[in-house]
C-alpha positions as CSV (number, residue, x, y, z in Angstrom):
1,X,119.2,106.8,115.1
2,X,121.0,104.4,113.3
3,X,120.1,105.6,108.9
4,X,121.7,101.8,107.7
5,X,118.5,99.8,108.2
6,X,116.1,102.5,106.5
7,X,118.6,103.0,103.6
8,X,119.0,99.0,103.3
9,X,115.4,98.6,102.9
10,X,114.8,101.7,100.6
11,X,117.4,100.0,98.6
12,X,115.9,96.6,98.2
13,X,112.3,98.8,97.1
14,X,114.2,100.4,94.5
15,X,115.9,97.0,93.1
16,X,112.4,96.1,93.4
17,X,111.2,98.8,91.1
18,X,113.9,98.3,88.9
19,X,112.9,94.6,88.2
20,X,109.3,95.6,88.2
21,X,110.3,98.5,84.6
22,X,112.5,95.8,83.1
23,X,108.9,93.5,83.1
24,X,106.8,96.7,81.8
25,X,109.6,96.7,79.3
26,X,109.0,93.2,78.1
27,X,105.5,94.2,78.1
28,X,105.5,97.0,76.2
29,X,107.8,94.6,73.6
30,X,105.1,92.4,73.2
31,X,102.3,95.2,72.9
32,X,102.8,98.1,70.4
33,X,106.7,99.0,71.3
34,X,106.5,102.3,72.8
35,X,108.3,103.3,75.3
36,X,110.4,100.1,75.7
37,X,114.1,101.2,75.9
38,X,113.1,104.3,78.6
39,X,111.8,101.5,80.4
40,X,115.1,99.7,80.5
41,X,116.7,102.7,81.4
42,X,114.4,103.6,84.3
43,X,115.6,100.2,85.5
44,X,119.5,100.5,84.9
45,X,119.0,104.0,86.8
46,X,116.9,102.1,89.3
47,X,118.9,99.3,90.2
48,X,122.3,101.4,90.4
49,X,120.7,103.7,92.4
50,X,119.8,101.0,94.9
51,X,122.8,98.7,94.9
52,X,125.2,102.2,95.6
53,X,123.1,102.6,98.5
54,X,123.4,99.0,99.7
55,X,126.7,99.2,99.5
56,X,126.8,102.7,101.1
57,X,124.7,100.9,104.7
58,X,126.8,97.7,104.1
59,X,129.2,98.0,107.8
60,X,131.4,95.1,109.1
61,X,128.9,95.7,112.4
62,X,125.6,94.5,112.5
63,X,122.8,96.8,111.6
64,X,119.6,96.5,114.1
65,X,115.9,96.4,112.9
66,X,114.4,99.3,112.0
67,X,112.8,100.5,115.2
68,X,109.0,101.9,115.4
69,X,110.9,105.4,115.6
70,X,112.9,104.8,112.4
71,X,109.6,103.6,110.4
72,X,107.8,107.2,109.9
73,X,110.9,107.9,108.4
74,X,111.4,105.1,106.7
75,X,107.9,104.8,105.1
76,X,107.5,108.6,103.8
77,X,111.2,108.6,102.8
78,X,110.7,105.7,100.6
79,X,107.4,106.6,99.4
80,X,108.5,110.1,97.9
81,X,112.0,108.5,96.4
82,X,109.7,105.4,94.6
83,X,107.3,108.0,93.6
84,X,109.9,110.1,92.0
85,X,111.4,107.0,90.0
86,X,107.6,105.7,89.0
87,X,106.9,109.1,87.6
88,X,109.8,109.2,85.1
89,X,108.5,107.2,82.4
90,X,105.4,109.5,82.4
91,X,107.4,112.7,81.9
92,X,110.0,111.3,79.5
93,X,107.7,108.9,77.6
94,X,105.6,108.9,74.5
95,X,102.9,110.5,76.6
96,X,105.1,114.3,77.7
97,X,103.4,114.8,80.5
98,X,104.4,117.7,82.6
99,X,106.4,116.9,85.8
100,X,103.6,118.3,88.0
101,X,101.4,115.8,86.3
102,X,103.6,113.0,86.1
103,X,104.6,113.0,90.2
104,X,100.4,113.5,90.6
105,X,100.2,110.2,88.2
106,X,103.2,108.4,90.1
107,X,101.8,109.1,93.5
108,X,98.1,107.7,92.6
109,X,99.5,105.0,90.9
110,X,102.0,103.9,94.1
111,X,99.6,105.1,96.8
112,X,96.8,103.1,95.0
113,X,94.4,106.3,94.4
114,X,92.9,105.8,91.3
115,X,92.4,109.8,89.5
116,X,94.1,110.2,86.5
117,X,96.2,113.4,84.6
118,X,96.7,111.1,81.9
119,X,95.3,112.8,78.6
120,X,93.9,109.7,77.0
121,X,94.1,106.2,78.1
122,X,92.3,104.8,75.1
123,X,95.6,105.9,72.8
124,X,98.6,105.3,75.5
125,X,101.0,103.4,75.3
126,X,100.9,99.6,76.2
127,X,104.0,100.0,78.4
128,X,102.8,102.7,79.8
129,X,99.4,101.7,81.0
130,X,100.7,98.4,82.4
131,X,103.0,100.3,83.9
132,X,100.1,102.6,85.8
133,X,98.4,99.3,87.0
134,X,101.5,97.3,87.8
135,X,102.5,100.5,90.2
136,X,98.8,99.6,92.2
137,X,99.5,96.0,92.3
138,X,102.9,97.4,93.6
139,X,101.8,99.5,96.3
140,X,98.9,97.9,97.5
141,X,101.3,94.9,98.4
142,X,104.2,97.4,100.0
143,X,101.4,99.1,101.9
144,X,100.0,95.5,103.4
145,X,103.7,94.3,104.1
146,X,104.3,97.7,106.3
147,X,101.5,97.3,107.6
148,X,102.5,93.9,109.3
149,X,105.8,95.2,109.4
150,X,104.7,98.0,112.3
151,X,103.4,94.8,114.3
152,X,107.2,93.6,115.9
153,X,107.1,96.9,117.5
154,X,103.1,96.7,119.1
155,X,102.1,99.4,117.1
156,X,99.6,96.7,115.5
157,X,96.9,97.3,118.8
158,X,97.8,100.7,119.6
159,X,97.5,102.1,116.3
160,X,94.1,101.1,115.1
161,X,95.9,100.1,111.7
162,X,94.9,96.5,112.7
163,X,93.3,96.2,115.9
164,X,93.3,92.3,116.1
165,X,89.7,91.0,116.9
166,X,88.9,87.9,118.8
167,X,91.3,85.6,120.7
168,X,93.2,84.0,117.7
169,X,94.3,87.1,116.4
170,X,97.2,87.5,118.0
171,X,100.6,90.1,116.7
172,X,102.8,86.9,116.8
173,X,100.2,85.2,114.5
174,X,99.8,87.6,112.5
175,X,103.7,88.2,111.6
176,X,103.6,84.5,111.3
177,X,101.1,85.2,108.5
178,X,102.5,87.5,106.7
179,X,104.4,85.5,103.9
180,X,100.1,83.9,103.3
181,X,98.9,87.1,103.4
182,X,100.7,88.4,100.6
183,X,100.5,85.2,98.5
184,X,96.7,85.5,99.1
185,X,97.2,89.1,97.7
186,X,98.8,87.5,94.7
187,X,96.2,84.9,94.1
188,X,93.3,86.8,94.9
189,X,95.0,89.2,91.7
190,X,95.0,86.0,89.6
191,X,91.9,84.6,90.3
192,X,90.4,88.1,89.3
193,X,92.4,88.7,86.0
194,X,90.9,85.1,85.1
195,X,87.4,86.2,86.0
196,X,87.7,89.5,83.7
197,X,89.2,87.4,81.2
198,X,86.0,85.2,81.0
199,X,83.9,87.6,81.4
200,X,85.2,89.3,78.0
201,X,88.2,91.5,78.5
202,X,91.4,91.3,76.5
203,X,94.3,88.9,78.3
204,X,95.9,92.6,79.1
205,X,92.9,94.4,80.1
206,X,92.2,91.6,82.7
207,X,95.7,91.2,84.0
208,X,95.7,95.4,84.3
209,X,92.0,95.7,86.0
210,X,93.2,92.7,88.2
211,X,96.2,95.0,89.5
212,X,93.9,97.5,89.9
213,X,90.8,96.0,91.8
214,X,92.7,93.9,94.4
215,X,95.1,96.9,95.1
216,X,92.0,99.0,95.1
217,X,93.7,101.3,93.0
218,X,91.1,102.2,90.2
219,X,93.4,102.8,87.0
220,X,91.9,101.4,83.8
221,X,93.3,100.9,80.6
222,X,90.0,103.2,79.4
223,X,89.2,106.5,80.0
224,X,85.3,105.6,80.7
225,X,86.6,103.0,83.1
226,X,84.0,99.8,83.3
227,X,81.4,102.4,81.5
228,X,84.0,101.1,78.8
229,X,82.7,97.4,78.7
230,X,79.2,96.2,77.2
231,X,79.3,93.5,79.0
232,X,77.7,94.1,82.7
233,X,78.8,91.0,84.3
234,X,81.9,92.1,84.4
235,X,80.4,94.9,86.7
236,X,79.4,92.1,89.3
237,X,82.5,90.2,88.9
238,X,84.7,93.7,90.0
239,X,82.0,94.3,92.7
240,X,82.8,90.7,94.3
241,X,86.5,90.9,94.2
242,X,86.9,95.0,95.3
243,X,85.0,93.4,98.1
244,X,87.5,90.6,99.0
245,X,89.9,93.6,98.2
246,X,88.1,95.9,101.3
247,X,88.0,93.0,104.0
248,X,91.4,92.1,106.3
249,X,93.4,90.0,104.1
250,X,94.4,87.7,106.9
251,X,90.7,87.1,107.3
252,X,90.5,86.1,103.7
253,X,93.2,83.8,103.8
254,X,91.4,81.3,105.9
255,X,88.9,81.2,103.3
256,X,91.0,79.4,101.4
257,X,91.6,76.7,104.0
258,X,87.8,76.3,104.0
259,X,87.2,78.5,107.1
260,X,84.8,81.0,106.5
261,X,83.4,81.5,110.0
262,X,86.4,84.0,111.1
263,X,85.5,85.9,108.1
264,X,81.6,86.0,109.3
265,X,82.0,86.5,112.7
266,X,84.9,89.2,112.8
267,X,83.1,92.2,113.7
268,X,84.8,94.7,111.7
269,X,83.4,92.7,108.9
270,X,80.1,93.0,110.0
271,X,80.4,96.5,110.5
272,X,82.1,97.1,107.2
273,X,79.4,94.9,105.2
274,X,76.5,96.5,107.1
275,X,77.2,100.3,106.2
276,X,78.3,99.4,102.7
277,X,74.6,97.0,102.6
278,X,72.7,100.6,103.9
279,X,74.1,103.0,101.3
280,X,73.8,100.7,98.0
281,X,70.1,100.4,99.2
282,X,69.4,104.2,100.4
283,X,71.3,104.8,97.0
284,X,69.0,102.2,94.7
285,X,65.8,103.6,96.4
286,X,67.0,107.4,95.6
287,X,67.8,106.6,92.0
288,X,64.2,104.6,91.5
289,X,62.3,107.2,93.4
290,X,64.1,110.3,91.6
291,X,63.7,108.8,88.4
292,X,67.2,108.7,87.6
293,X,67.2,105.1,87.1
294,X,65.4,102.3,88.2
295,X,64.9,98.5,87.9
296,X,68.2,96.0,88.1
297,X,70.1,98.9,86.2
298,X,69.8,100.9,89.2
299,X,70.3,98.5,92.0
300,X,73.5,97.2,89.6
301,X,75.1,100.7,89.4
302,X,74.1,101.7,93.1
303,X,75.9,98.8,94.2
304,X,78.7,99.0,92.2
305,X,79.3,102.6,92.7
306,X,79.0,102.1,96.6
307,X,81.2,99.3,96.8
308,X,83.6,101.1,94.4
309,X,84.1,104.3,97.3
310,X,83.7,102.1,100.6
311,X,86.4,99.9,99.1
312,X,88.1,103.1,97.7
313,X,88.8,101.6,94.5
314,X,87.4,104.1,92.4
315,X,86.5,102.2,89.2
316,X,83.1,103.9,87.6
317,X,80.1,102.6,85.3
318,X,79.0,105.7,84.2
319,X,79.5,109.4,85.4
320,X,78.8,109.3,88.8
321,X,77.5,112.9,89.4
322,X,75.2,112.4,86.7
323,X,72.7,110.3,89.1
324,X,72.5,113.1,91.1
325,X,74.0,115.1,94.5
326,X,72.4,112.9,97.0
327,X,74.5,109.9,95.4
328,X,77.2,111.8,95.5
329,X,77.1,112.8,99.1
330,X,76.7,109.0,99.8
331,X,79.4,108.1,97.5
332,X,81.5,110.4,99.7
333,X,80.3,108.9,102.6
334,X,81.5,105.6,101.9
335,X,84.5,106.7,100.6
336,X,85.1,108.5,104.6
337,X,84.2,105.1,106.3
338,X,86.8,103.1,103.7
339,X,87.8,99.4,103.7
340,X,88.7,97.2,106.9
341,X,91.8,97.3,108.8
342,X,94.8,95.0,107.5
343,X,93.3,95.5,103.9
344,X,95.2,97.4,101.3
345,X,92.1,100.2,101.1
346,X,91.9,103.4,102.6
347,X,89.7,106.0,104.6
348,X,88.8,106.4,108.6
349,X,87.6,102.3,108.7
350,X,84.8,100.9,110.4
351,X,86.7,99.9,113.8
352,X,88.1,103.7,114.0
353,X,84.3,104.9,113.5
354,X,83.0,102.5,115.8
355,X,85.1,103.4,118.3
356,X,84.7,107.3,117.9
357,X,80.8,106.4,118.1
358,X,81.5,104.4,121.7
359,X,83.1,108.1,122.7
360,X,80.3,110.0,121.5
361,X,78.0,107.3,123.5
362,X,80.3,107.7,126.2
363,X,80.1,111.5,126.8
364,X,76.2,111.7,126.7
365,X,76.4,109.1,129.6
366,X,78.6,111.0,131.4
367,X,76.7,113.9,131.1
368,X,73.8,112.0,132.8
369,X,75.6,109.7,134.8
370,X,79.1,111.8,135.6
371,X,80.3,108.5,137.7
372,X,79.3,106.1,135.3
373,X,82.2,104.0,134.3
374,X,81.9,102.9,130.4
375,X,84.9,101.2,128.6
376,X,85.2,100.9,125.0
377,X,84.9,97.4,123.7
378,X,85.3,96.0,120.1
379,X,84.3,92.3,119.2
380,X,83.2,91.5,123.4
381,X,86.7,92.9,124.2
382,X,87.9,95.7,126.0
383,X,90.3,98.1,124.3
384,X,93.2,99.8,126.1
385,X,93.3,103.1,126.6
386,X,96.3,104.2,124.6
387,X,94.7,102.4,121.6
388,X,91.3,105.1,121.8
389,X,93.9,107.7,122.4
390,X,95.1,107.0,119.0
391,X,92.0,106.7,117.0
392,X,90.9,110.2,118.4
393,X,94.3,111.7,117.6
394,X,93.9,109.8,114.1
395,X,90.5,111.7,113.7
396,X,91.7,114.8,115.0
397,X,94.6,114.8,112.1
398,X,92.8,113.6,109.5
399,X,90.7,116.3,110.0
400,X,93.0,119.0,109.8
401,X,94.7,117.5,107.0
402,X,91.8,117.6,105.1
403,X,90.9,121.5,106.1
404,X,94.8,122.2,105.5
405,X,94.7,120.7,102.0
406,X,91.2,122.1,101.2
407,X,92.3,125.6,101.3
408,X,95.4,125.2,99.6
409,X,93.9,123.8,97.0
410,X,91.8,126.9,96.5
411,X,94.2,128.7,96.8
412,X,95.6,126.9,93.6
413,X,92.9,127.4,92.1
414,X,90.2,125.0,92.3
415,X,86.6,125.7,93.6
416,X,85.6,125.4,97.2
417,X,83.2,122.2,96.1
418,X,86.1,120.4,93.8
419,X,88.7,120.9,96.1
420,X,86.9,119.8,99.1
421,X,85.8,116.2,97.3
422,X,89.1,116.2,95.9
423,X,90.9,116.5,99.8
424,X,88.8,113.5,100.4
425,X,89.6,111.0,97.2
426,X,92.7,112.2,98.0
427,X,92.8,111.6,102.0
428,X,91.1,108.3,101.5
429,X,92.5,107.2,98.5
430,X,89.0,106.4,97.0
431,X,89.9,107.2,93.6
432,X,88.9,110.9,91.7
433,X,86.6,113.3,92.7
434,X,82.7,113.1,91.0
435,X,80.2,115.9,91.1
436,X,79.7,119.7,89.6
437,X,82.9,120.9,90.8
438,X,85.3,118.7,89.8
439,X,85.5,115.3,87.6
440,X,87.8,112.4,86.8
441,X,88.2,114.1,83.4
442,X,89.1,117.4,84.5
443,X,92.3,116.1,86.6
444,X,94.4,116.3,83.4
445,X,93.6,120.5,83.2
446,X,94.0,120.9,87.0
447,X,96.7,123.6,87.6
448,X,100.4,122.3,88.6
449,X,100.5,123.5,92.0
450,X,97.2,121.2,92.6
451,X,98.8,118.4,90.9
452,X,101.9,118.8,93.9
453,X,99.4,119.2,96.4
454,X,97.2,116.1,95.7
455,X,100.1,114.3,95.2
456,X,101.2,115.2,98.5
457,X,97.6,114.5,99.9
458,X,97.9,111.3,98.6
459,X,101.2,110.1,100.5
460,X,100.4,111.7,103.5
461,X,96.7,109.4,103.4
462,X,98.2,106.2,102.1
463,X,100.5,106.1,105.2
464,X,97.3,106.8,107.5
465,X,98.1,110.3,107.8
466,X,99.9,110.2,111.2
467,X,103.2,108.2,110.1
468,X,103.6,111.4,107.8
469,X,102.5,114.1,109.8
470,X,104.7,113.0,113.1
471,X,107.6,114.0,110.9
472,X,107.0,117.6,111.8
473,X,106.9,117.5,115.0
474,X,110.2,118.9,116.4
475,X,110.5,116.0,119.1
476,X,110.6,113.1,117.1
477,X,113.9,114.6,115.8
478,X,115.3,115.1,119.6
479,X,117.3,111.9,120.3
């Protein structure tokens, strides 16, 4: 296994980074000051990190591609070293946040979670929260370009990170697209900052919501999030764009070259608008019905609370464990089912769940029909074999994952109900926990060993659980 192509590329990350605090240092010039010159030297530390290890891989020989072996590596390697970096200005900063804390702040912020352990938002720094959002924009862009990246090496099919659907969506097509993709990313981010921005947010709240909604990250500049803002258009606007945010970006792109039928006919897409259609109304018709709320108030916060999980953004309007435990099993129920493949969100996805409900389907027919030959199809197409192999393994992991990281976190010492909706936000990225056992608030008390933990949780469900977890097994380190 050849380590030059993994270190190259961890390298050009960190350079990367480093350009990314000298801008949060400009930023935090221009805002109150805080915070600036730790900012610059995160960067100096940063970039002479990454050029010594550039120069360490540079070889007179050629170095080959990283290969889909060298990519498990690669990705967790690279996510732990740029979380370690991101979390310095946290722990060092005007904000002295314990290291515990400030790797659990680094990791959300990178692996686009959305809970918080930062005391106060309201009285941060300016550097300091731009930096939180900028880290969202950051990694929901890294987590879309590895994403395409696994595609050279046909893990794209087999994986069920993509699963292409319908006969135009092709890997070679979609590598082509990869350049649009992320400019659509970029513009999408733009488009929404400019829409917060009319809709009454400050230039920097609107540039830092914008990171955080098309990244579906969730980090806001306030601690009551969008319960901050009178104005509840700006509810609506979020809910259209952490929409956009959810569906397959390569999808979306064609929008902009005035095809929308792609985008109406892809089934994920379907899928994915149907369930998250089904629990905003079961949720609206609770809320009316239970009293909690009713009228356009409730249908506005029932669908912006859904679409805020199933996108696994995590942005709230209000407590959402106030309006009850049914809404919050459903919130958590959206949050498991998670944006569309070849979007920067999180959780199991629609395709993986429709295809674990064709296997379901499949063994009661067999159990009448032992003979019966039924093949699992997505969009009219049939799906190979190794490619349902994978989604079933990807269940079975997640799964354990979350039971693993359940009882640890007990065992840190949270309750059994916190720490299993904190496994999930975690696991799905769908922002911080909501309910009687645990709270977005109460992150910032949480215990240090839960802070390492969730942090861990985190990387291990940003990189879809399995490019993490193979790293334990003994064989991939046979040659």
């Amino acid at each position: 296994m050849d380590p030059r192509p993994s270190v190259t590329a961890a390298a050009s990350l960190l350079l990367i980074l480093a350009l990314s605090f000298v801008l949060t240092a400009a930023v935090a010039v221009l805002g109150d000051g805080r915070d600036a010159v730790l900012f610059l030297v995160c960067a100096a530390a940063a970039a002479f990190l990454g050029i010594g290890l550039r120069l360490v891989a540079r070889s007179d020989r050629e170095a080959a591609p990283l290969s889909a072996r060298e990519l498990p590596l690669f990705a967790t390697g690279s996510a732990v070293l740029l979380v370690l970096f991101a979390a310095l200005p946290f722990a060092l900063g005007s904000s002295k946040m314990p290291l515990s804390a400030a790797i659990f702040e680094a990791s959300s912020g990178l692996m686009t979670n959305g809970a918080s352990a930062l005391p106060s938002p309201d009285t941060a720094g300016t550097g300091l929260l731009f930096w939180r959002a900028l880290l969202q924009f950051l990694g929901g862009g890294l987590f879309i370009a590895l994403m395409i990246c696994l595609l050279p090496h046909g893990q794209g099919q087999a994986d069920g990170f993509w699963m292409p659907d319908g006969p135009n969506w092709e890997a070679s097509r979609l590598r082509r697209l990869a350049p649009r993709v992320l400019g659509v990313y970029a513009a999408l981010t733009l488009l929404c900052a400019i829409a917060y921005f009319a809709g009454g947010m400050s230039s920097f709240d609107a540039v830092a919501h914008a990171f955080s909604t098309l990244s579906t990250g969730g980090f806001s500049t306030h601690a009551a999030s969008f319960g901050f803002f009178r104005r509840t258009d700006l509810q609506w606007i979020a809910i259209i764009f952490m929409l956009l945010a959810a569906l397959p970006l390569g999808t979306v792109a064609m929008l902009f070259k005035g095809e929308i039928q792609p985008l109406l006919t892809q089934r994920e897409v379907q899928l994915f608008l149907a369930m998250a259609g089904v629990i905003a109304l079961v949720a609206w018709t609770h809320l009316a019905l239970a009293g909690i709320e009713s009228g356009w108030v409730g249908l506005r916060h029932a669908i912006f609370d859904t679409v805020s999980r199933i996108s696994t953004t995590g942005f709230e309007a209000g407590e959402p464990g106030r309006r009850g435990d049914f809404h919050v099993l459903l919130l958590i129920v959206a949050a498991l089912i998670g944006g569309c493949a070849g979007s920067a969100a999180g959780g199991l996805r629609p395709i993986r769940l429709a295809v674990l409900i064709q296997g379901m389907r499949r063994s009661f027919i067999r159990f009448v029909h032992p003979h019966a030959a039924v093949p699992f199809t997505h969009g009219g197409r049939r799906l190979r074999e190794e490619a349902v192999t994978t989604v079933f393994a990807f269940a079975v992991i997640f799964f354990a994952a979350f039971v693993v990281l359940s009882f640890a976190l007990v065992l840190a010492g949270l309750g059994a109900g916190g720490a299993l909706t904190a496994s999930i936000m975690a696991l799905t990225k769908a922002g911080p926990a909501f309910g009687p056992g645990l709270t977005a608030a109460d992150y910032v008390n949480l215990p240090a060993a839960a802070h390492w933990l969730l942090a861990g949780g985190m990387i291990v469900g940003r990189l879809e659980v399995i490019m993490a977890v193979v790293l334990f097994l003994p064989g991939y380190w046979r040659r």
